[in-house]
C-alpha positions in Angstrom: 0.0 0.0 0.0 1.8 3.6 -1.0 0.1 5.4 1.6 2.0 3.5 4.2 5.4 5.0 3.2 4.6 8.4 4.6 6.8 10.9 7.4 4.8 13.1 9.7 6.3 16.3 11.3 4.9 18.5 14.4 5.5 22.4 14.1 4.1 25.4 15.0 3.6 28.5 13.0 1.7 30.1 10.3 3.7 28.7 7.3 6.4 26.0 6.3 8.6 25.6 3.3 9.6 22.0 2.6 12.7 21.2 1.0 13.9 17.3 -0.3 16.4 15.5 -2.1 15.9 14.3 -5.4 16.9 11.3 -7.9 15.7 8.6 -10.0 14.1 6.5 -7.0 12.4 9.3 -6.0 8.1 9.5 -6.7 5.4 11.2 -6.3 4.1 12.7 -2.9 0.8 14.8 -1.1 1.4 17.0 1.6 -1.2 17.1 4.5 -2.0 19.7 7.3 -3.5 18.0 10.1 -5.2 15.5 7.8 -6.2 18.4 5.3 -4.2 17.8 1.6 -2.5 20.9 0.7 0.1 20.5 -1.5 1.7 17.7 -3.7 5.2 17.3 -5.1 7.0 15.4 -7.5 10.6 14.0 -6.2 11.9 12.6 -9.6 14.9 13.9 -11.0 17.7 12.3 -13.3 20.4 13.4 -11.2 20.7 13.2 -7.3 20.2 16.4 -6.2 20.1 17.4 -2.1 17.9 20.0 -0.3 16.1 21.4 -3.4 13.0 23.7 -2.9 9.7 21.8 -3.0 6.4 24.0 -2.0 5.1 26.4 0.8 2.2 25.9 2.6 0.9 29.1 4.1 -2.1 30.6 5.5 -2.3 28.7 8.5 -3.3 29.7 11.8 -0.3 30.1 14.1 -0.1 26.9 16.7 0.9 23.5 16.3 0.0 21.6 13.4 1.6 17.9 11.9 2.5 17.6 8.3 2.3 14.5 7.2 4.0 13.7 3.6 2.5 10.5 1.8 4.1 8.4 -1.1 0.9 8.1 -3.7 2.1 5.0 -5.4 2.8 7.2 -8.7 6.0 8.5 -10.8 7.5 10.3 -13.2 7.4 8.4 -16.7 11.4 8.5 -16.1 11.0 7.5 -12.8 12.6 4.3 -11.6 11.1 4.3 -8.3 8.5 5.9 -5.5 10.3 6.6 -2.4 9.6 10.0 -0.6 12.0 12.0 1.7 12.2 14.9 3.8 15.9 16.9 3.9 14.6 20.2 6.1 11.4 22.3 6.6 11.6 25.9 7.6 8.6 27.1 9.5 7.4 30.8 9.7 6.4 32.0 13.1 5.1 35.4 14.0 7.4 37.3 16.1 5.8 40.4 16.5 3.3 40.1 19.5 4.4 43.2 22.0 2.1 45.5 20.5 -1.4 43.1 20.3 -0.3 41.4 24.0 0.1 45.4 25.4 -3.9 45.7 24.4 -4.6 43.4 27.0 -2.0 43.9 29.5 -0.4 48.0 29.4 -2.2 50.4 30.7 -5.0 52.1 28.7 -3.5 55.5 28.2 -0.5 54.2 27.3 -2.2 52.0 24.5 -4.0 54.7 23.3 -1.3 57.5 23.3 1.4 55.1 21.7 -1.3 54.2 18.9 -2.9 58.0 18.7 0.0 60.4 19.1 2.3 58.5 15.8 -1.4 58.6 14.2 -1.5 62.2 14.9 1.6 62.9 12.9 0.5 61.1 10.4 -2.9 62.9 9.9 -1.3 66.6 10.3 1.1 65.2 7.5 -1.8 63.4 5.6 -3.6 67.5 5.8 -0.9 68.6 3.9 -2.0 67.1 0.8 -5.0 69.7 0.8 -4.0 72.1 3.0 -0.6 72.9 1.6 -2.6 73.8 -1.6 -4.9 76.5 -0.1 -2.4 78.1 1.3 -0.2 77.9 -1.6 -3.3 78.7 -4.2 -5.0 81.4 -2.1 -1.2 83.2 -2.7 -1.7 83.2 -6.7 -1.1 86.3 -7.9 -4.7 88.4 -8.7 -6.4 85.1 -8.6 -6.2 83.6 -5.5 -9.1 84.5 -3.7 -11.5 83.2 -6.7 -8.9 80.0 -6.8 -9.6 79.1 -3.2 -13.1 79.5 -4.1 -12.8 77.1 -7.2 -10.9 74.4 -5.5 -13.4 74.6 -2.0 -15.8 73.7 -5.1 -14.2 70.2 -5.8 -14.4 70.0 -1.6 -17.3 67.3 -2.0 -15.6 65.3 -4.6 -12.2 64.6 -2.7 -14.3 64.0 0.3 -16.5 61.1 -1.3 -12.9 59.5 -2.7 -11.7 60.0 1.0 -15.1 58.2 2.3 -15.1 55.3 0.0 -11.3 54.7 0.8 -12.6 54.8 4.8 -15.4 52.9 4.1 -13.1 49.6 2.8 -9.6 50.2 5.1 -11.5 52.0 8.3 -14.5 49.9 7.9 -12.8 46.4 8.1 -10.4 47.1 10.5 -12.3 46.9 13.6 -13.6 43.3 12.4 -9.5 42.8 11.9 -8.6 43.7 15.1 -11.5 41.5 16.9 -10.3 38.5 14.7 -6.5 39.1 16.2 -7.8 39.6 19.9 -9.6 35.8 19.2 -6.2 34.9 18.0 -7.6 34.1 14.7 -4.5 35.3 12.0 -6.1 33.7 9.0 -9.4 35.4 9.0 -8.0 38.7 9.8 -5.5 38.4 7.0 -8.5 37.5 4.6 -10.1 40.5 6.3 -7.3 42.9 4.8 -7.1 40.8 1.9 -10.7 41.7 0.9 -10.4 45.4 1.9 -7.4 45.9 -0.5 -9.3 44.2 -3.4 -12.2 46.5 -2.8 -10.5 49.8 -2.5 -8.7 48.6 -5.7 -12.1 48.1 -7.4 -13.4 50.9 -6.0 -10.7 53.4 -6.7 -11.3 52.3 -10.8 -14.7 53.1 -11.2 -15.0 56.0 -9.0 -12.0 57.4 -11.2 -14.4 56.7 -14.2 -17.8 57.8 -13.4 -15.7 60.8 -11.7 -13.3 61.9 -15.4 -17.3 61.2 -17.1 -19.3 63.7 -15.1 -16.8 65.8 -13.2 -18.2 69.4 -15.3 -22.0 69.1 -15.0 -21.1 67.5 -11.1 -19.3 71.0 -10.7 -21.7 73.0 -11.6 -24.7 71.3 -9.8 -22.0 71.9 -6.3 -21.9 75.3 -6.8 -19.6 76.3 -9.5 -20.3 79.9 -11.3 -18.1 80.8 -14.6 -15.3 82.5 -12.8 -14.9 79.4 -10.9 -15.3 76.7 -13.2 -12.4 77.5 -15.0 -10.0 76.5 -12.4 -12.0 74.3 -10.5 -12.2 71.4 -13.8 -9.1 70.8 -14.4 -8.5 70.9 -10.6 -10.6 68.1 -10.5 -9.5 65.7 -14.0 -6.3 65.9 -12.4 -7.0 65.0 -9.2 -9.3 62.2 -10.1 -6.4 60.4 -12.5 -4.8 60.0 -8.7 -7.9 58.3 -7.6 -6.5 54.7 -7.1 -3.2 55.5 -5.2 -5.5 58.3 -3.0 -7.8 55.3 -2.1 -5.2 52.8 -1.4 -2.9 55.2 0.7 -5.7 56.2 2.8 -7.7 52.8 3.2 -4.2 50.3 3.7 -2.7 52.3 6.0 -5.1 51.6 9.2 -3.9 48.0 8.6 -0.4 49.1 9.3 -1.4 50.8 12.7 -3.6 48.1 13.4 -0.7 45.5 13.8 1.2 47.5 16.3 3.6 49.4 13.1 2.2 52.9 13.9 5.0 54.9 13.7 5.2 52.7 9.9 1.8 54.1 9.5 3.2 57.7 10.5 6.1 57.1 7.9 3.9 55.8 4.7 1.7 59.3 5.1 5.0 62.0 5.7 6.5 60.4 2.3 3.7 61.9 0.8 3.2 65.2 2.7 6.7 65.8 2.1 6.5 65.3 -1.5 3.1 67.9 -1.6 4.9 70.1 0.1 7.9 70.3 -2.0 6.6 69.9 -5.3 3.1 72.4 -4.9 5.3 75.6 -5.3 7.5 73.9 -7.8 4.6 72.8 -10.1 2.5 76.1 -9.1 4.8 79.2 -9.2 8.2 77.7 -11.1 6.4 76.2 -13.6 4.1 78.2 -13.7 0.6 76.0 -13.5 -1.3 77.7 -11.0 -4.2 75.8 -9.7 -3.2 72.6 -11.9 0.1 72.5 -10.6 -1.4 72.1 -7.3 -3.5 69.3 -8.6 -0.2 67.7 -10.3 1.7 67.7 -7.2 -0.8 66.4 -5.2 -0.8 62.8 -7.5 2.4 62.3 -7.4 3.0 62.2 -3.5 -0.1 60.2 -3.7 2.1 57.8 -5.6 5.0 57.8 -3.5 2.6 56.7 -0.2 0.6 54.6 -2.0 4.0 52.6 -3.2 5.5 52.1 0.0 2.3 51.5 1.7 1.7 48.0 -0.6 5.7 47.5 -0.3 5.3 47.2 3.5 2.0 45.0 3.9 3.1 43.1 1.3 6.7 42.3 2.5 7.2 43.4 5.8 4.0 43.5 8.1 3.2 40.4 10.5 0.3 39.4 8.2 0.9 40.0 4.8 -1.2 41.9 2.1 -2.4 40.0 -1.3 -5.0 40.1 -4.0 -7.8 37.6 -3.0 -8.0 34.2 -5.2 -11.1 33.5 -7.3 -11.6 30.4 -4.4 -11.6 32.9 -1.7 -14.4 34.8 -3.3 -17.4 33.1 -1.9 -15.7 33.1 1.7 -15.0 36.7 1.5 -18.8 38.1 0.7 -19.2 37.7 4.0 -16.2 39.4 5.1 -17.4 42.2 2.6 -20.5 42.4 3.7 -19.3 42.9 7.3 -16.7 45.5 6.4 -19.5 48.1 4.5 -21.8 47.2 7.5 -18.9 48.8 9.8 -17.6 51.5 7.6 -20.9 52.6 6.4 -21.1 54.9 9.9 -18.4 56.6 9.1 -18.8 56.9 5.1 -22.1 58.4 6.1 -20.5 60.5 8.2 -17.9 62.0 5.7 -20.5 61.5 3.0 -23.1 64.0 4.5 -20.3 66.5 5.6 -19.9 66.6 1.6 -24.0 67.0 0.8 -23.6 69.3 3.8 -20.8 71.6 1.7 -23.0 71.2 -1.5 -25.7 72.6 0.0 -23.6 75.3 1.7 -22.2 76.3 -1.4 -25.6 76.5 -3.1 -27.1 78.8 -0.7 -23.9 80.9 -0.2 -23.9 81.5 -3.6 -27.0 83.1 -3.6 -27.2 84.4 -0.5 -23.6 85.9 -0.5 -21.6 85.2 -4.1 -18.8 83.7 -4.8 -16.9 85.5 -2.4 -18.5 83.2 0.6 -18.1 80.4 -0.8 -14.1 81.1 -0.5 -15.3 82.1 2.6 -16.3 78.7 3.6 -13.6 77.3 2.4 -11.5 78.8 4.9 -14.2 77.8 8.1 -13.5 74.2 6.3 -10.0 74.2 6.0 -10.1 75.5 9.9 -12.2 72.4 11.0 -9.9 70.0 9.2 -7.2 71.0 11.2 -8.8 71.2 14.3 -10.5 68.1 13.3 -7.7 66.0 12.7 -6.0 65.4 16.5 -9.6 64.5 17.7 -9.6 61.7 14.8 -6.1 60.5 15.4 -7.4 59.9 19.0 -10.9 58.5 18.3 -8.9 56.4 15.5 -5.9 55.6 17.9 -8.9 54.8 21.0 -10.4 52.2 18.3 -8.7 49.3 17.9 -7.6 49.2 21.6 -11.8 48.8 22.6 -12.1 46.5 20.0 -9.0 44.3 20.8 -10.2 44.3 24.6 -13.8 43.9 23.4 -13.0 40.7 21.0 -10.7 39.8 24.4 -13.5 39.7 26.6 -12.2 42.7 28.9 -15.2 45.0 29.7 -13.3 46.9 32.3 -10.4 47.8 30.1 -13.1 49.0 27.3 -14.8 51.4 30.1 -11.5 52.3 30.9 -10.8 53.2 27.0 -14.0 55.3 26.4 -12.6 57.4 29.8 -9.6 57.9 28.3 -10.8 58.8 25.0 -13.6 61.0 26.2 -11.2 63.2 28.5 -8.5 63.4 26.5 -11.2 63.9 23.2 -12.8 67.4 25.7 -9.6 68.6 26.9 -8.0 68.8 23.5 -11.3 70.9 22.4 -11.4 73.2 24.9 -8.3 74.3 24.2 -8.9 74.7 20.6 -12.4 76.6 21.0 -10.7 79.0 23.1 -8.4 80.0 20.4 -11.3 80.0 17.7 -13.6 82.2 19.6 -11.0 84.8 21.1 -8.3 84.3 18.3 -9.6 83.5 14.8 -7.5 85.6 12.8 -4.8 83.6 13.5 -5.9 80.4 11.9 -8.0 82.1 9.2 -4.8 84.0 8.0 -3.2 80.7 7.4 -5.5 80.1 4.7 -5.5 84.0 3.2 -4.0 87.4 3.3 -6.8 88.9 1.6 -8.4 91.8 4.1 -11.8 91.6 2.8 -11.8 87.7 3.4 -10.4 87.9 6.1 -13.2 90.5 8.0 -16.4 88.0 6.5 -14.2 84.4 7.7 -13.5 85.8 11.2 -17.6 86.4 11.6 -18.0 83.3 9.8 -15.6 81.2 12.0 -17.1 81.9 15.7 -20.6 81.7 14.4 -19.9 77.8 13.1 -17.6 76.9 15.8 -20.0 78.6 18.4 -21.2 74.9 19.8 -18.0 72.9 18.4 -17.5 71.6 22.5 -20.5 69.3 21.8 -19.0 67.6 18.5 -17.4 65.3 21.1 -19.9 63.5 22.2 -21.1 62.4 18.6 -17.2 61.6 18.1 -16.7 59.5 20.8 -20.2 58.0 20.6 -19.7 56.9 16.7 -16.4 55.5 18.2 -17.8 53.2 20.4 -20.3 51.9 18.4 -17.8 51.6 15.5 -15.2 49.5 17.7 -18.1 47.4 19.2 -19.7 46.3 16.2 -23.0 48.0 16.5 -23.4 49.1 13.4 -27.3 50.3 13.5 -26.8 53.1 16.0 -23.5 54.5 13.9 -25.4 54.6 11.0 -28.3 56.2 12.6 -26.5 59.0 14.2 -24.3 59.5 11.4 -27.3 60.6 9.5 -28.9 62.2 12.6 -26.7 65.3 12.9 -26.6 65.8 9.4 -29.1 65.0 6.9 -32.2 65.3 9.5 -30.9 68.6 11.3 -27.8 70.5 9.4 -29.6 70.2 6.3 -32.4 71.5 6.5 -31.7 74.1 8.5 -29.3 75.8 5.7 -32.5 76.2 4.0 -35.0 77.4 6.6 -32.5 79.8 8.3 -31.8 81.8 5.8 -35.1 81.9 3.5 -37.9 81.3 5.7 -36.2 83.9 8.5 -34.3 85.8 6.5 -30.7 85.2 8.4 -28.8 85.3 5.2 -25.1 84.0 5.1 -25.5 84.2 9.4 -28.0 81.3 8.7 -26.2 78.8 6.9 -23.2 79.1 10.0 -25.6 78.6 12.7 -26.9 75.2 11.4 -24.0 73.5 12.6 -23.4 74.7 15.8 -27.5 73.6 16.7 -27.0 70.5 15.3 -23.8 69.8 17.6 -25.5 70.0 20.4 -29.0 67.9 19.5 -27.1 65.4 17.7 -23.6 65.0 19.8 -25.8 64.9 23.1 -28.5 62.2 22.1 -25.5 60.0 20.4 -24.2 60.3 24.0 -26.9 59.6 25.9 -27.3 56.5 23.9 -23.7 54.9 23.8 -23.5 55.2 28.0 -27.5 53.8 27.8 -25.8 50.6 25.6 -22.7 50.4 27.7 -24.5 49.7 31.0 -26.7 47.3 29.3 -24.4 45.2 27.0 -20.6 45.2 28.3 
């Protein structure tokens, strides 16, 4: 009987290479792992040859497992024989475990500070991309102030690439993070396999339908005739950058996610850096204005997007690659899971952007073209004050879902604490300066005097509430690390569709509050929205953990 020449071999790991001799004796052989066939091998050579490559398994969840190679009975037409051997195996182990194991056992400050504060960098580099180019178009020579306008115009469209990339690398890693705190390597691995194959397929048709429809799209967000002319090709050459934008943005909360997060910090300051050399290159030495800006901003995309796919591909602890077509059925589910938990938050950014549409709409008629540059500065403001509060809500994340996938409801308490105090502190700071120092931050953006006196009026009316924006931060947090994906949808839509919304409208043409209206509906929807998405989170905490 073949099957009783066989070897069996006990290791533990997530992969082994097997290596063998071979010669004319040699036959055919089938590799199992723990009973299961996965591999087979042919032994036959004409010349004895020693410790020659045979096959990798891989994939496998890291703990012991026996390999058990069995002669088939079969060989080469050659073949004078159908004896199987075994010269070495080398087994793959992960190695890098500090950063998981210090969820469960380091303090919970420490967890989220050493995750949040590289994160942090990273996002005030990752600004750059946009930022760098208001300040460096707003500085255009007689055209600045209209250029601003034109590229605060294109606003919703970078937004909705930024939510989709969110909605497949944000949105799955949560469910990766639980998978890892149940010690469960393979099916987070698949998890980040099938988020990389979605924001690739994403990426390409939003590019498309984007390069299709980006003019009439421009006009219906608030475009006029002065500003379409730099806001189009603004746009066509932002959108050719589409798929490295998507995967530099949704691969890189993988990289934070298995402990790397100064990695994480690296992969966005290549790009920054790039932006922020190349914009006044592109825009005043070569003199391409607005389109420089645009130009710059793809290739630094490039450059992050590179070494992000170098790193999970070659140097994280679970490694990045396309799904196989036999992986597709698995995976749905995984899929459907991962828009389930990013949908919150593509909500979220997808509503700020309906939210800047209709802004822009009502500004223009209500105030001109010169408002609308004029929000584009109040935006630009809240992205950077915004950003440290999502480095630590993003940093506070997978640290409650670790611990939550763990079993450890007094270190997630102990995490929303955390991430609640050190969420209001960090806000009360920055609404001091906004309401008793605006021109400081609005003259980041512009130099122009006549902005300048509308923005700082602007400013403390929209930021007049900003305090409450916590709660809905922290709140969506929660619910996004715990898996409740009903009430982060719900109050994603909440603040904005059922309250900002509509009251752009109704406070400036059913009470006549002008431009003053369309400010004010943010700062009342802070505080209904933010408070009740409060109120609800502690209500589910003292009922389910």
């Amino acid at each position: 009987h073949p099957e009783a020449t066989y070897y069996e071999v006990k290791f533990t790991g997530h992969k082994i290479d097997i290596y063998s001799g071979k010669n004319r004796m040699m036959g055919k052989v089938k590799y199992l792992i723990d009973g299961e066939e996965k591999a087979e091998g042919d032994l036959y050579n004409a010349t004895n040859i020693n410790s020659t490559f045979i096959t990798t398994i891989s994939d496998l969840e890291e703990k012991e497992h026996t390999l058990k190679a069995v002669a088939t009975g079969e060989r080469n037409a050659s073949g004078t024989g159908s004896d199987i051997l075994i010269d070495a195996a080398e087994v793959y182990v992960y190695t890098y475990r500090e950063p998981e194991e210090a969820k469960l056992h380091g303090t919970i400050t420490d967890n989220i500070l050493s995750a949040s504060i590289p994160m942090l960098v990273a996002q005030l580099l990752n600004l750059l991309y946009n930022v760098v180019d208001r300040i460096y178009i707003a500085r255009i020579p007689h055209i600045g102030t209209t250029a601003i306008g034109a590229v605060g115009i294109c606003f919703p469209v970078i937004v909705i690439i930024t939510a989709f990339a969110n909605l497949f690398g944000s949105g799955g890693t949560p469910l990766f993070s639980i998978y890892r705190g149940r010690k469960k390597n393979k099916e987070a691995a698949l998890i980040m396999d099938t988020s990389f194959s979605m924001l690739c397929a994403g990426a390409f048709i939003l590019m498309s339908c984007g390069m299709l429809f980006s003019k009439p799209i421009l006009m219906v967000f608030g475009a006029s005739d002065s500003t379409i002319v730099y806001a189009y090709p603004y746009m066509m050459i932002y959108l050719i950058g589409t798929i490295p934008s998507m995967l530099a943005l949704g691969l890189n909360p993988y990289i934070n996610a298995q402990g790397y997060s100064t990695t994480g910090m690296i992969s966005v300051a290549i790009g920054a850096v790039f932006n922020f050399i190349l914009d006044p290159l592109f825009i005043f030495v070569f003199g391409l204005g607005v389109k420089g800006a645009a130009v710059a901003t793809v290739i630094s995309q490039c450059f992050s997007a590179m070494f992000t796919i170098y790193f999970l591909t070659h140097k994280s602890e679970l490694r990045m690659r396309f799904l196989k077509r036999s992986e597709l059925a698995e995976c749905a589910g995984y899929a459907k899971n991962i828009i389930s938990l990013g949908t919150a938050g593509f909500i979220m950014q997808v509503t700020n952007s309906l939210v800047t549409i209709c802004c822009n709409n009502v500004l223009a008629v209500t105030g001109g073209d010169i408002y609308i540059s004029v929000m584009t500065i109040v935006s630009s403001v809240r992205q950077l004050v915004d950003t440290p509060i999502h480095a630590i809500n993003e940093g506070s994340s997978p640290v409650i879902s670790y611990n939550y996938g763990a079993g450890k409801p007094t270190r997630i308490r102990k995490a929303i604490a955390v991430l609640s105090i050190m969420t209001l502190a960090y806000t009360a700071v920055m609404w001091s300066i906004i309401i008793f120092a605006p021109g400081a931050l609005i003259s980041i953006f512009s130099s122009d005097s006549s902005l300048l006196s509308d923005a700082i009026v602007a400013l403390k009316q929209y930021f007049a509430a900003f305090i409450f924006m916590d709660l809905q931060y922290v709140g969506q947090t929660v619910f996004k690390s715990l898996n409740k994906k009903k009430q982060a949808i719900f109050f994603s839509l909440l603040r904005k569709v059922f309250i900002v919304v509509p009251l752009t409208y109704l406070f400036p043409y059913a009470f006549h509050m002008g431009t003053k209206g369309v400010f004010l509906a943010e700062p009342i929807s802070n505080v209904i929205g933010g408070s009740l998405c409060f109120i609800t989170m502690l209500v589910m905490l003292k009922r389910s953990v």
